[in-house]
N, C-alpha and C positions, 0 to 999 in steps of 0.2 A: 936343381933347376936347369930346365934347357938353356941356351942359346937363344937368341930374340931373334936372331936371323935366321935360325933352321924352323923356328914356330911358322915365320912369315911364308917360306917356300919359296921363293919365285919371286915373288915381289921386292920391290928393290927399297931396301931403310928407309931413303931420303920421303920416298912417295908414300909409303905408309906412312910416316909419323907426320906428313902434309897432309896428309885425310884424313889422318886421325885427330890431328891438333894435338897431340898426348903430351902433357905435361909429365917433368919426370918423375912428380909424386904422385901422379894417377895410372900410372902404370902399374897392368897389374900380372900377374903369374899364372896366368889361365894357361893350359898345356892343350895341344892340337883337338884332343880326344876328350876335353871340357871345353871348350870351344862348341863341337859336336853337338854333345850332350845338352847348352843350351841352346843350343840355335834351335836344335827338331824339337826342344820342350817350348820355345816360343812360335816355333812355325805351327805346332799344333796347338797353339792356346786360343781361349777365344777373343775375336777381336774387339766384341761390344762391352767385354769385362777391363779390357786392358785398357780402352780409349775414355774411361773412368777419370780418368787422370787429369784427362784436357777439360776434364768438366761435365758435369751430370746432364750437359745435355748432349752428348759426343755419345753416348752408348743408344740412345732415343733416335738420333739422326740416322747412326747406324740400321738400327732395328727398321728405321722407318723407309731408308733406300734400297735394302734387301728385299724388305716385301715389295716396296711399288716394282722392283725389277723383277719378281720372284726369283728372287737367287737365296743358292743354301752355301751362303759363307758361315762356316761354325769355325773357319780360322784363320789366321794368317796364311797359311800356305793357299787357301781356301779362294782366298781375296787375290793376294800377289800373282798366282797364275792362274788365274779365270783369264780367258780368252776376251772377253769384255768387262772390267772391273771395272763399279761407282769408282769415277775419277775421287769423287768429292769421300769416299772413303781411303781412296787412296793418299789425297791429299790431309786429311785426316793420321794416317797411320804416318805419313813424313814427319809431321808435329808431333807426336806420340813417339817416333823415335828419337829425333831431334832436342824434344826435354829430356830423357835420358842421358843421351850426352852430355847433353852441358851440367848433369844433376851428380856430381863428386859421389854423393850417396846413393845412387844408385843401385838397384840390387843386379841390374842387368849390366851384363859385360859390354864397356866399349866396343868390342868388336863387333859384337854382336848386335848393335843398336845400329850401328854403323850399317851391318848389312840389311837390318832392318828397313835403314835410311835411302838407301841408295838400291835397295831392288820396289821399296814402292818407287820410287823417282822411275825407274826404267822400267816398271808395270805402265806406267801411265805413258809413257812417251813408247815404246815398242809395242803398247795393246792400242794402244787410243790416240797414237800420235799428237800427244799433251806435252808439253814442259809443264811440271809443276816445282821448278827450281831454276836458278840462274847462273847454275854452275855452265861453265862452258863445255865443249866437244873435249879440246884436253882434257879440262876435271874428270867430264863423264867416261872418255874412254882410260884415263887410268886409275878410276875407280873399281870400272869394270874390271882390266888387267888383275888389280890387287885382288876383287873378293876371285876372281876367279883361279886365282894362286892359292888359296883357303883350303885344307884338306879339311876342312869342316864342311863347309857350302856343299850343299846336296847339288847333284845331277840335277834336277829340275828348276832350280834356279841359276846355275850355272849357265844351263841352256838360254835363260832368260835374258843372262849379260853376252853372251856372244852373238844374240841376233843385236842385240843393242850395239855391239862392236859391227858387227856386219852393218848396220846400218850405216853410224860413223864411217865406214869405209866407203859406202858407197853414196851419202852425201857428198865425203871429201873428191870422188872421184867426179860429181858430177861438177861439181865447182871449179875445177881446174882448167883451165885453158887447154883451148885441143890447140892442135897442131894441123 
């Protein structure tokens, strides 16, 4: 078994296991390259099958904001970086990652729920300029930091946390007293 801290890369213990909340008996032995493996087999799953969970009427609502927008989300990746994503799917998929989390049983990896969690949050607020959570600029930007230290996290969402970081930065700089 690796290391916890060579899995993380980059990101520093303290702020991982803050965003994770990981308790010590839910920790689990997922290695960089199963990490991977689930993330692009949920980034490619489809979204109206998974959001089954929150309720049979969550894959209906689905179906039914795809068509009114004509848009072809057949996945997560699909939904998360569309240029204009249904906020309220988006909002949707945070709940759907969010039970995960807190579900001990879960078949889906912490981690991975996780990044679930936090790139729709930064879909909605970097495509649609929405908060759809009330984590702060710190949360969000060392949220960002952490998945972006992930040698799991594809290039394309990566991208998706660093315009989010760039944002942050240049809110933070608009707010600051000039001189």
């Amino acid at each position: 078994m690796k290391d916890a801290a060579n899995e993380t890369q980059g990101c520093p213990p303290h702020r991982l296991a803050r965003l994770l909340a990981l308790e010590e008996s839910s920790e689990g032995d997922w290695r960089p390259e199963e990490l991977g493996a689930v993330f692009q087999h949920q980034w490619s799953a489809p979204v109206a099958f998974d959001l089954t969970v929150l309720g049979s009427s969550a894959a209906g609502k689905m179906r039914t904001l795809s068509d009114a927008q004509g848009l072809l989300l057949k996945s997560y990746r699909d939904l998360l970086l569309h240029p204009c994503p249904p906020l309220e799917l988006l909002v949707l998929t945070k709940e759907f990652a969010k039970a995960h989390q807190a579900n001990p049983g879960s078949p889906l990896p912490r981690e991975v729920s996780l990044a679930l969690y936090y790139t729709a949050i930064f879909s909605a607020w970097v495509r649609l300029g929405q908060r759809i959570s009330t984590l702060d600029d710190l949360a969000l930007g060392e949220a960002a930091e952490c998945m972006l230290a992930q040698p799991w996290v594809d290039e394309p969402t990566k991208a998706l946390f660093r315009e989010g970081l760039e944002r942050l930065d240049r809110q933070r700089a608009g707010a600051s007293p000039r001189s």
